[in-house]
C-alpha positions as CSV (number, residue, x, y, z in Angstrom):
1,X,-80.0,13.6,89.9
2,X,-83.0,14.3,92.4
3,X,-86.3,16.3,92.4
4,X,-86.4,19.9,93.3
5,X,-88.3,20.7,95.9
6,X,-91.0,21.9,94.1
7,X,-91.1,18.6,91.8
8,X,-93.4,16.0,93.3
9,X,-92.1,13.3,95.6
10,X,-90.6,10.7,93.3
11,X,-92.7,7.0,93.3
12,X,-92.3,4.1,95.3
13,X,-90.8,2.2,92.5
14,X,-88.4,4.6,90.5
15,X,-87.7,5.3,94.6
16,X,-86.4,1.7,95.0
17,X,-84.8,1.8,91.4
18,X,-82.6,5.1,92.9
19,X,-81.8,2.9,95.4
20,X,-80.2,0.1,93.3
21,X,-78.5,2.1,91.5
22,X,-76.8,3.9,94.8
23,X,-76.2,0.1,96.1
24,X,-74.4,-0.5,93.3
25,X,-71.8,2.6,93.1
26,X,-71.4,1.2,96.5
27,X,-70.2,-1.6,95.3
28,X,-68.0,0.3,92.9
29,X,-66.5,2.3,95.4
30,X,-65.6,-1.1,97.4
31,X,-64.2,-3.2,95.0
32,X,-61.4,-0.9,94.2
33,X,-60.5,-0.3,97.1
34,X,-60.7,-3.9,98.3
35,X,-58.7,-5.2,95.6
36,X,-56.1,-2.3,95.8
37,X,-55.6,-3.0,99.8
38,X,-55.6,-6.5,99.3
39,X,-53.3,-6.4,97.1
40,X,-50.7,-4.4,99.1
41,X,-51.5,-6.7,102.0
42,X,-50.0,-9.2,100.2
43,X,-46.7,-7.7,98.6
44,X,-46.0,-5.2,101.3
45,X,-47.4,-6.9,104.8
46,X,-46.0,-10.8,103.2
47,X,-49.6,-12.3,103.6
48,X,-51.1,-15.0,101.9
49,X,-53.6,-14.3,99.3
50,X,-56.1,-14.9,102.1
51,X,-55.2,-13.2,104.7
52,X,-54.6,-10.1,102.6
53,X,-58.1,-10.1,101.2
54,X,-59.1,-10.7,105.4
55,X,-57.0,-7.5,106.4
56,X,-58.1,-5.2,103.5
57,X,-61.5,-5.9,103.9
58,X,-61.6,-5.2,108.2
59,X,-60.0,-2.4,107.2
60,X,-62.1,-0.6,104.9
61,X,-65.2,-1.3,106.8
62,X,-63.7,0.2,109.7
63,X,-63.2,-2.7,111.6
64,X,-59.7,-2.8,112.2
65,X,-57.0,-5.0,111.8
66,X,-57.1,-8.9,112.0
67,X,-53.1,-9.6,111.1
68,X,-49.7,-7.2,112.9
69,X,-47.4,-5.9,109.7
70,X,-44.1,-7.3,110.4
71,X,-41.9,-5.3,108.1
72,X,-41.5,-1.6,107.8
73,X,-43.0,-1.4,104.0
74,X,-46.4,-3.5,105.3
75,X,-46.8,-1.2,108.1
76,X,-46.3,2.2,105.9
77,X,-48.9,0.7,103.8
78,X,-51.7,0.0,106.1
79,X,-51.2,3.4,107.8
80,X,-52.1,4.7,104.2
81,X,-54.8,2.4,103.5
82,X,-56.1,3.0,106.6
83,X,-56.4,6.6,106.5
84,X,-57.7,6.7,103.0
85,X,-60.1,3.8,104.0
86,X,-61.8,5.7,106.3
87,X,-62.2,8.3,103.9
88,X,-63.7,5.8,101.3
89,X,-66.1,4.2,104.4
90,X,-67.7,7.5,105.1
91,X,-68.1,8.0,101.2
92,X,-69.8,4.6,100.6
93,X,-72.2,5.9,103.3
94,X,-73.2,9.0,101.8
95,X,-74.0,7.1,98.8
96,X,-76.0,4.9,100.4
97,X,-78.1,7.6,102.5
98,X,-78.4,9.9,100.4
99,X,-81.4,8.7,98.3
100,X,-83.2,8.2,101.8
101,X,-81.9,11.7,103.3
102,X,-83.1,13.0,100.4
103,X,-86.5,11.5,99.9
104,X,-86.9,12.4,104.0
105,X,-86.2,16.0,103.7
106,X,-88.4,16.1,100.2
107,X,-91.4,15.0,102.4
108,X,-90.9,17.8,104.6
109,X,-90.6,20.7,102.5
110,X,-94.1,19.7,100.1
111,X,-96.8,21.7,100.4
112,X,-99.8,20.2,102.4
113,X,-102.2,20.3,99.1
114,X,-99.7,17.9,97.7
């Protein structure tokens, strides 16, 4: 998916075009999840539409909660969704860095003739 190292240094514009595309499996990796949580929110936690949509989407960008669970089946599920939101938060991340991180540490390792 990216240069080796000794492969030149990609160009500005397929550079901004590997960035697009990461955006957008970042936006792949969100709307699952959003839709998923919101969901729940709504069946298990009793919100409105929403609210659910509100809670799921605090939640998956780390924020936190905006609404208590009341019952015992809305509070199991946003444990779950919590934890695997955090998991899914440090994912979109890596997707969106890595193009950079990897562009950064390409830099360094050319050799000075290049």
């Amino acid at each position: 998916m990216f240069e080796q190292k000794d492969e030149p240094l990609l160009g500005n514009q397929a550079f901004l075009v590997r960035l697009f595309k990461s955006f957008v499996v970042t936006l792949l990796i969100v709307s699952a999840p959003l839709m998923f949580g919101s969901a729940g929110y709504h069946v298990y936690g009793d919100l409105p539409w929403i609210d659910a949509i509100l809670n799921a989407a605090m939640i998956l960008t780390g924020m936190g909660p905006v609404n208590p669970m009341k019952t015992d089946s809305g509070k199991l599920f946003a444990t779950f969704y919590a934890i695997y939101s955090g998991i899914a938060f440090l994912s979109m991340i890596a997707v969106i860095l890595a193009p950079l991180l990897h562009r950064l540490l390409h830099h360094f390792h050319l050799d000075e003739d290049d």
